[in-house]
Structures are given as C-alpha cells and as structure tokens.
C-alpha positions as CSV (number, residue, x, y, z in Angstrom):
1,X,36.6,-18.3,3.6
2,X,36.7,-14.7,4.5
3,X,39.0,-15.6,7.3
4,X,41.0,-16.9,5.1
5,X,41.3,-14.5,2.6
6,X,41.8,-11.5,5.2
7,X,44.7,-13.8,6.6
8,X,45.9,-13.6,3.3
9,X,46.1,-9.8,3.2
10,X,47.7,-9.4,6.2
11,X,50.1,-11.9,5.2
12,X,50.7,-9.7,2.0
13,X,50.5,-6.3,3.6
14,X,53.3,-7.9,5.6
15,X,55.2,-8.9,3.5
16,X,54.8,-5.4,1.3
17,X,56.4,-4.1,4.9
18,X,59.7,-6.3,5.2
19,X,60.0,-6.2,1.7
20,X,60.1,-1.9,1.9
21,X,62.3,-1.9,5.2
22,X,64.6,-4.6,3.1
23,X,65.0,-2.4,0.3
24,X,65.3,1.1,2.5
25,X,68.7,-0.9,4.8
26,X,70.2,-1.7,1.5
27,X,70.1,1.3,-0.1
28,X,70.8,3.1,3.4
29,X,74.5,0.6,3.0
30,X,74.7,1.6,-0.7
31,X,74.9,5.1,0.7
32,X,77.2,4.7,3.1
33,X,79.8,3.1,1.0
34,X,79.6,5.4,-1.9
35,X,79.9,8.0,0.7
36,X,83.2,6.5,1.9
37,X,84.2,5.5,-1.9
38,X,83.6,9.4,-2.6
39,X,85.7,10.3,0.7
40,X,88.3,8.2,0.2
41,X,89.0,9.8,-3.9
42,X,89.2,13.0,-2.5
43,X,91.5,12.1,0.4
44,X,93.8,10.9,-2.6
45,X,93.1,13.6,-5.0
46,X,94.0,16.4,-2.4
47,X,97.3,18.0,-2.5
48,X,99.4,16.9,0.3
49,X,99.8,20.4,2.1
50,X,103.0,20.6,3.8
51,X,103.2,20.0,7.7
52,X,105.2,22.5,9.5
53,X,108.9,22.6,9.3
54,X,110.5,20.8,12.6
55,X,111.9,23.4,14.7
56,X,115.9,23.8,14.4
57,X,117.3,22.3,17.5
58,X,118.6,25.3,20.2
59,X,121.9,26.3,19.2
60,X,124.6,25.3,21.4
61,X,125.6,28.2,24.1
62,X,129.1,29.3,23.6
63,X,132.2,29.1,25.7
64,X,131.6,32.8,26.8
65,X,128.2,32.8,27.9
66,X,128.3,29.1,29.4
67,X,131.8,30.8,31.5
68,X,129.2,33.8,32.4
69,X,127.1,31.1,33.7
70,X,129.2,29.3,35.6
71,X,130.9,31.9,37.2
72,X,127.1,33.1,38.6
73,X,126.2,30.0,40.0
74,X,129.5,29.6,42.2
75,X,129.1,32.8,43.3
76,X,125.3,32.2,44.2
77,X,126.9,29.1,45.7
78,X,129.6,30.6,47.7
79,X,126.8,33.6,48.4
80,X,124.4,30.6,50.1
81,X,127.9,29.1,51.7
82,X,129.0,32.2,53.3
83,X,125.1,33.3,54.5
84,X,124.3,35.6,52.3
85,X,121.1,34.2,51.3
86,X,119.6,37.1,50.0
87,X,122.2,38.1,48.1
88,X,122.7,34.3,46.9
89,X,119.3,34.2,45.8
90,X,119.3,37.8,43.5
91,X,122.5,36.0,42.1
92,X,120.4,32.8,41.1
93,X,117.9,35.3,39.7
94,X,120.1,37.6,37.8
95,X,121.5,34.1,35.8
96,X,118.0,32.9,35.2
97,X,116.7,36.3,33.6
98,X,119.9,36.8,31.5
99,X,120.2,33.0,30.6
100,X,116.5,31.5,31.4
101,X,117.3,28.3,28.9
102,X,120.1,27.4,31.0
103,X,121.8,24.1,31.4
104,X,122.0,24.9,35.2
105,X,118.3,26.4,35.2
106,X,116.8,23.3,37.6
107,X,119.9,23.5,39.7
108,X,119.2,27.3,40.4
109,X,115.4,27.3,41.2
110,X,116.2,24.5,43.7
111,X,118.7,26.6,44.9
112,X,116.7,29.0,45.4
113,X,113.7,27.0,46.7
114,X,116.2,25.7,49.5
115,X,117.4,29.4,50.7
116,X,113.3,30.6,50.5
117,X,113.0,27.7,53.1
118,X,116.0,29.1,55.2
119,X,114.7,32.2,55.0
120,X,111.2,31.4,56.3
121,X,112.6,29.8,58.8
122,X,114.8,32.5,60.2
C-alpha cells in the first residue's frame, strides 16, 4: 500500500512538472507574439523618413570639352604612332587629370598600360 501511494506522488509531483513547463512554453509564445504585435504598430505608426534623393544623372559634356578631348587622345595616339611614348603617355595623363570622368577614360589607361609595356621593354 505504501508503494502504491508513493507511486502516486511521484505520478503527481510529475505531473505538477509538465503541467509548470506547459504553462511557462505558452506564455513564453504569448510573449513572443505580443512582442511582434507591439513591433509591428510601431513599424506602422512611425513616420516614413525620407530615403535619400537619387543622385541627378552626370550632365552631358559639351561640344567644347568633348572637342578638347578628342583632340588629346589623337594626339596621344599619333604621339604612340610616331614613338614618342613618353610624350604619348603625359598626353594620356594630361586628359585624364583635366577630364577624369571621360568617355574615352578606359581607352587611355590601356593606352597607357600598352606604351608602360613598350617602355619596359626597351
């Protein structure tokens, strides 16, 4: 009989146990969702703060200082051409410092890369 009855309170102390870590999950998940409920109103209650103005797109070069350009890389060009490479590459240089957002900026540095090569070689 006293078996039984200590069965018994191990069955109830047991249960006591599940019943607490029952009752702690749910109210842990309670939590959690009033949490997100809580988040979620002052996401929408927030003023909307303005994001940063896109950035205007470059303005177009004009006819003069694309004609500047030009003329600078022919006569880099014709410098390389003739064998002037050192000249031909300050000339490449002098049109990327005044003009480095050039339309014929990746055209130069190669260029220039090619007459470095010519002139390590030499």
């Amino acid at each position: 009989m006293t078996v039984v009855a200590w069965m018994l309170a191990v069955l109830i102390a047991a249960g006591l146990c599940y019943a607490a870590w029952r009752a702690r999950a749910q109210w842990l998940e309670r939590k959690r969702v009033a949490e997100e409920r809580m988040a979620s109103f002052v996401a929408q209650t927030r003023p909307v703060t303005p994001s940063a103005a896109p950035a205007p797109p470059p303005p177009a070069p004009d006819s003069q200082a694309l004609a500047q350009q030009r003329l600078l890389l022919d006569a880099a060009a014709k410098a390389g051409e003739a064998g002037e490479v050192v000249l031909s590459i300050q000339l490449y240089a002098k049109l990327l410092s005044r003009y480095p957002q050039t339309l014929f900026a990746a055209q130069a540095r190669a260029a220039v890369a090619e007459h470095k090569k010519k002139l390590a070689k030499a």
